[in-house]
C-alpha positions as CSV (number, residue, x, y, z in Angstrom):
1,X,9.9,-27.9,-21.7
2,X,6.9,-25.7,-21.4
3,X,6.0,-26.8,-17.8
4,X,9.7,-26.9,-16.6
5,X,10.6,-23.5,-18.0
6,X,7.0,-22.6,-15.4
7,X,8.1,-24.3,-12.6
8,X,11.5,-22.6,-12.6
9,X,9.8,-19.4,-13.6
10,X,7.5,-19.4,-10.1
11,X,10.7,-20.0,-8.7
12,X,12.6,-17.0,-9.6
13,X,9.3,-15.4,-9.3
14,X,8.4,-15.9,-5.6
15,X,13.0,-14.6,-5.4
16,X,11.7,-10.9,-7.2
17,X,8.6,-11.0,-5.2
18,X,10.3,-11.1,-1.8
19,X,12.8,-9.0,-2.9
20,X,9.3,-6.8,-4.5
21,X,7.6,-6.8,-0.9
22,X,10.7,-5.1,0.7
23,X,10.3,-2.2,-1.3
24,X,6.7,-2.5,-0.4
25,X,6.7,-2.2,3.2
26,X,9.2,0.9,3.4
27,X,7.4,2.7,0.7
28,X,4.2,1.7,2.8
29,X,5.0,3.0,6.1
30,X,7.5,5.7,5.1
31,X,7.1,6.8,1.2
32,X,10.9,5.7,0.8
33,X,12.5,2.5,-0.7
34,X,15.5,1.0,-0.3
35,X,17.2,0.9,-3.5
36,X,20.3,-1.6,-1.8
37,X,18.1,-4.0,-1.4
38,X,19.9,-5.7,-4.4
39,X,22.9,-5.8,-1.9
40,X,20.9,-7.0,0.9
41,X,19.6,-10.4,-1.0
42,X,23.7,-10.8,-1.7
43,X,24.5,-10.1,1.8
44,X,22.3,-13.1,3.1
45,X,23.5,-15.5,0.5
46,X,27.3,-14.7,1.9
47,X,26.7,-14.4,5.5
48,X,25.4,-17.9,5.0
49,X,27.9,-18.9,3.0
50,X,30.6,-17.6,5.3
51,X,28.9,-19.5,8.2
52,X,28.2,-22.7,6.9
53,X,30.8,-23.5,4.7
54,X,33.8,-21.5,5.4
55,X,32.9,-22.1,9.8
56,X,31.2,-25.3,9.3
57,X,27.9,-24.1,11.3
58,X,25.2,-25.6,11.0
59,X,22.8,-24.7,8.0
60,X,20.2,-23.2,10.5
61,X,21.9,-21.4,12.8
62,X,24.2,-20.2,9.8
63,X,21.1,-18.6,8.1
64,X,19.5,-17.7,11.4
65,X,22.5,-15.3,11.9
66,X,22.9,-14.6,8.2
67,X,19.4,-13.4,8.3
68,X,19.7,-11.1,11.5
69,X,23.0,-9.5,10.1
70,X,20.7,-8.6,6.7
71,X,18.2,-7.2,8.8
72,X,21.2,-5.2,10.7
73,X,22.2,-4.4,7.6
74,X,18.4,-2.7,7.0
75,X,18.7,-0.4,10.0
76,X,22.1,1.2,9.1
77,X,20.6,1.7,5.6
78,X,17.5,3.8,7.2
79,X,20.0,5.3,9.6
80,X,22.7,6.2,7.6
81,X,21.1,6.7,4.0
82,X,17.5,7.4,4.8
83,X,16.7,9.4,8.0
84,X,19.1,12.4,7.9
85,X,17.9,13.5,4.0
86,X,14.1,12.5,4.9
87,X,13.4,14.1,7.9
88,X,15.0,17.3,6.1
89,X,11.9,16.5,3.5
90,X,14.9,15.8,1.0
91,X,14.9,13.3,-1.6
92,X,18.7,12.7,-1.3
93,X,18.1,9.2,0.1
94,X,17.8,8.0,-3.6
95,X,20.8,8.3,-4.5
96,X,22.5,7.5,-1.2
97,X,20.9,4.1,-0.7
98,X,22.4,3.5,-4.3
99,X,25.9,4.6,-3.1
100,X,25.6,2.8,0.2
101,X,24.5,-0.9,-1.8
102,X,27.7,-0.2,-3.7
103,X,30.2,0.2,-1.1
104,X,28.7,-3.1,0.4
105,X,29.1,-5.0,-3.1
106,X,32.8,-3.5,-3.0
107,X,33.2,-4.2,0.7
108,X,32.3,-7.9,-0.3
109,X,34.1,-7.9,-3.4
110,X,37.3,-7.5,-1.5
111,X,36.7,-9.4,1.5
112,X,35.0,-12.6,-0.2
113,X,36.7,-12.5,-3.2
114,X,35.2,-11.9,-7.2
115,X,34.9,-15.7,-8.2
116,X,31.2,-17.2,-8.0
117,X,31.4,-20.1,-5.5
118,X,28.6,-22.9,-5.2
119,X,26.8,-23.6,-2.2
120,X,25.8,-26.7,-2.0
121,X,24.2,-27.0,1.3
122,X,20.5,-27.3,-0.3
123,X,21.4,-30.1,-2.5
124,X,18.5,-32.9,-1.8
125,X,16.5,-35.4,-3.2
126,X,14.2,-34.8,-6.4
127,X,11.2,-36.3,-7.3
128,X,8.8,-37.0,-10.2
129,X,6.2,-34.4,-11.5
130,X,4.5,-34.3,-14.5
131,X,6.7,-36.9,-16.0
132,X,9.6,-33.8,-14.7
133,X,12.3,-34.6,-12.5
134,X,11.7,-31.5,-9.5
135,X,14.2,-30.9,-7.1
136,X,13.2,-30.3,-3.5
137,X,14.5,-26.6,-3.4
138,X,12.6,-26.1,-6.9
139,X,9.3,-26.6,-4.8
140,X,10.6,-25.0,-1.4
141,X,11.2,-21.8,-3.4
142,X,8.0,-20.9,-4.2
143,X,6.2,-22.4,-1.0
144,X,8.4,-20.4,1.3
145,X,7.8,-16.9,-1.1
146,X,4.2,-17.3,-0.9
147,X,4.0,-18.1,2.7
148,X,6.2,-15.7,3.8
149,X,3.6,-13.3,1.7
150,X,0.7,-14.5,3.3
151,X,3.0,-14.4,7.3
152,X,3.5,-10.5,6.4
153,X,-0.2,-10.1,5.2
154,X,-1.5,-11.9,8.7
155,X,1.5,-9.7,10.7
156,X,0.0,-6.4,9.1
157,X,-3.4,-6.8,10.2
158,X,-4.1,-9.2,13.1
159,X,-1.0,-8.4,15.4
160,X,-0.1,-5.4,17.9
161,X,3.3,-4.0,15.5
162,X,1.5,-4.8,12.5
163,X,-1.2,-2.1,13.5
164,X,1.2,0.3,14.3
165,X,3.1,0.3,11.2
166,X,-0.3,0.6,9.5
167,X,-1.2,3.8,11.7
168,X,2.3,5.0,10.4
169,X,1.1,4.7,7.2
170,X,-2.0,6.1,7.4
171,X,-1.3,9.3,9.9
172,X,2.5,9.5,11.2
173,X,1.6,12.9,13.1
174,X,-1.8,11.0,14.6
175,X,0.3,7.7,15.0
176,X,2.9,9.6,17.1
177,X,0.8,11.3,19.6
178,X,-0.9,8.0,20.0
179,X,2.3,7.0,21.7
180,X,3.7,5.0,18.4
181,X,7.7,5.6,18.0
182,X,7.6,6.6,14.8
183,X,11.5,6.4,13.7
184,X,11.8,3.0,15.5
185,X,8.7,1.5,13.1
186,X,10.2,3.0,10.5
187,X,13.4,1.5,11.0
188,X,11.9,-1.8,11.6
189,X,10.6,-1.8,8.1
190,X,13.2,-1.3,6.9
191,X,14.8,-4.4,8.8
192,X,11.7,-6.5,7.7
193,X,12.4,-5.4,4.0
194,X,16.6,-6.2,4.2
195,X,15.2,-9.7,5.8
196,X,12.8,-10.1,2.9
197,X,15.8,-9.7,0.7
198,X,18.5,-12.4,2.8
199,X,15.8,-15.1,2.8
200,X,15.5,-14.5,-0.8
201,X,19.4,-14.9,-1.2
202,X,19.8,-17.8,0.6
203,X,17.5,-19.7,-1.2
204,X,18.7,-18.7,-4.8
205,X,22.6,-19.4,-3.6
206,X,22.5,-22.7,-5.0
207,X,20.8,-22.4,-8.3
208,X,22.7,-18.7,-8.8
209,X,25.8,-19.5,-6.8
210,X,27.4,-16.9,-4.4
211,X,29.4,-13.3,-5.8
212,X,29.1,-9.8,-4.5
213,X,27.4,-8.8,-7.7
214,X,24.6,-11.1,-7.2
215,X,22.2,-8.8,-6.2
216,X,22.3,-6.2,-8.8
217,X,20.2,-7.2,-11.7
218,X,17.8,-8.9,-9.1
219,X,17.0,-5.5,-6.9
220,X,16.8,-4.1,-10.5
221,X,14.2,-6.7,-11.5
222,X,12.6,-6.6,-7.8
223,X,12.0,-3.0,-8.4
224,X,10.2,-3.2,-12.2
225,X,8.5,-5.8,-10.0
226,X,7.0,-3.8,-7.2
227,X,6.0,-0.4,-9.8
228,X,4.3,-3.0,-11.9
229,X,2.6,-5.0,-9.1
230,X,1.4,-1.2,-8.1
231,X,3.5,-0.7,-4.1
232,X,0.3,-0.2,-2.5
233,X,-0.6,-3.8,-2.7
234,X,1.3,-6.5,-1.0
235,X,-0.4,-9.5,-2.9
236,X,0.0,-7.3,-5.9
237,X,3.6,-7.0,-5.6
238,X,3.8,-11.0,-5.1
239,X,1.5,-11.8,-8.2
240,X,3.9,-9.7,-10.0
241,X,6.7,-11.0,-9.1
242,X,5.4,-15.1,-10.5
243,X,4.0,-13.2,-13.9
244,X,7.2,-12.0,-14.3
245,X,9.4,-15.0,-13.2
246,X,7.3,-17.7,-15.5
247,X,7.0,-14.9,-18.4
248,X,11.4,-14.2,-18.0
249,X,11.7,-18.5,-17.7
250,X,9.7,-19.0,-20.8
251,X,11.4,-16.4,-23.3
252,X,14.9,-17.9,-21.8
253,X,13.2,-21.3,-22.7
254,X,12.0,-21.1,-26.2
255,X,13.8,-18.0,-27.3
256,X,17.3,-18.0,-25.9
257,X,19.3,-16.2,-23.2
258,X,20.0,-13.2,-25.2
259,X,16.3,-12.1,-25.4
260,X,15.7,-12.4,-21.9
261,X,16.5,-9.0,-20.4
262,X,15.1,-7.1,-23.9
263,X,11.3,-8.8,-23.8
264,X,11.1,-9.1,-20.6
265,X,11.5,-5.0,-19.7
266,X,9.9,-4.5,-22.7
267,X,6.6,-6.4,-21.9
268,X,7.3,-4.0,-18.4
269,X,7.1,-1.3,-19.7
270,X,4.0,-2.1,-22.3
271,X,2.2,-3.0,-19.0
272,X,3.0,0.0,-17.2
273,X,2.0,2.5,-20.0
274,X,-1.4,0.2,-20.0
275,X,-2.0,0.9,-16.8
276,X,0.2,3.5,-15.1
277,X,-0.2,2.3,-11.6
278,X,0.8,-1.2,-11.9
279,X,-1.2,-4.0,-11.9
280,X,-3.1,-3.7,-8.8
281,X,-1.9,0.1,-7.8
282,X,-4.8,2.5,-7.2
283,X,-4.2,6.2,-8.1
284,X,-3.6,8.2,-5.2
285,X,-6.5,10.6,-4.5
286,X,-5.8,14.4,-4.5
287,X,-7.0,16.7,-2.2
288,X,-7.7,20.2,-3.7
């Protein structure tokens, strides 16, 4: 029991740590999250739903597409939720991310319909671990969470776009006379973090199945995640996201359902009140 209820746990792990490193990368290169990203992980797990089983596509081009209609979905949120509060130094943008993930869980709530529906388009072979019978989506999970980590870590520092969001980060005044469109980096992050959040959705469908309101408690988890991983470390976010997947597996295991959501937070917010910055936050330095 132990070691299944761990292996699940890096599974849904590696889900809130993806969904963690979208709020990441907004709130690194433009002190904003997105707090629909919730609605974005349930947006990829129905776009490729839509296209694979309802239009028979393919499975890759069906999340291909899924994925670039999440990452759509990203810009609209920066254009329509973020920018116009923002760039008026206005923290309006909280609330209106909040109200623009609900009209899309409505808006897909009435189109797709309220039912859960399985998606069964992962369903492979299992093998032997441990003397545990593993499914092969059990161990893609985690493996394509980690590696995606490691891809945005490698994209951030060796390659030309990476750079400039980093310069955003750093000076957005200095990073725009440098010739850097600020807005458009901005807005690309904000595409990267929506992205994040589909992949994440399409590979939770099949152990979750498919609903408009699967996102909610996830982007809610996701966000516990990045404040306790500390958002100004991308590895940090990630590592949180596994302690808090095995830790939430192993209450469900040997404690039951009903304490799953009460310990887990709780142990949340012991952590945080230990160390107010998250796990591997730094303090930010003021300037007097």
């Amino acid at each position: 029991m132990l070691a299944s209820a761990i292996l699940t746990g890096l599974g849904l792990g590696s889900m809130y740590g993806l969904l963690a490193l979208g709020f990441y990368i907004t709130y690194s290169v433009s002190s904003t999250v997105n707090f629909a990203q919730g609605s974005s992980m349930m947006l990829g797990a129905v776009f490729a739903y839509t296209f694979s089983v309802n239009l028979g596509w393919p499975l890759l081009p069906a999340a291909a597409m899924a994925l670039a209609l999440c990452a759509l979905y990203g810009v609209l949120v920066e254009l329509l939720a973020v920018r116009p509060f923002a760039s008026r130094g206005s923290n309006a943008w909280l609330m209106a991310t909040v109200a623009l993930g609900i009209v899309a869980d409505n808006a897909v709530l009435f189109t797709f319909g309220k039912e859960p529906r399985g998606f069964p388009m992962f369903a492979g072979g299992s093998l032997q671990l441990a003397g545990i019978n593993v499914s092969h989506l059990q161990l893609a999970i985690p493996a394509v969470g980690l590696s995606l980590a490691w891809a945005l870590s490698v994209f951030s520092r060796r390659t030309r776009y990476g750079k400039a969001m980093l310069a955003v980060v750093q000076n957005p005044d200095a990073a725009r006379l440098m010739g850097i469109n600020v807005p458009l980096v901005i807005a690309a992050s904000y595409a990267a973090s929506t992205l994040l959040a589909g992949v994440a959705g399409i590979m939770i469908a099949p152990l979750a199945n498919v609903h408009s309101d699967m996102g909610t408690l996830f982007g809610l988890k996701a966000f516990a995640v990045a404040i306790l991983g500390g958002l100004t470390s991308a590895w940090g976010v990630m590592l949180a996201g596994l302690i808090f997947g095995v830790a939430e597996a192993l209450i469900t295991a040997f404690l039951g359902s009903g304490y799953t959501q009460i310990l887990s937070f709780t142990l949340v917010i012991v952590a945080l009140a230990v160390m107010p910055n998250g796990l591997f936050g730094r303090a930010a330095v003021k300037k007097v």
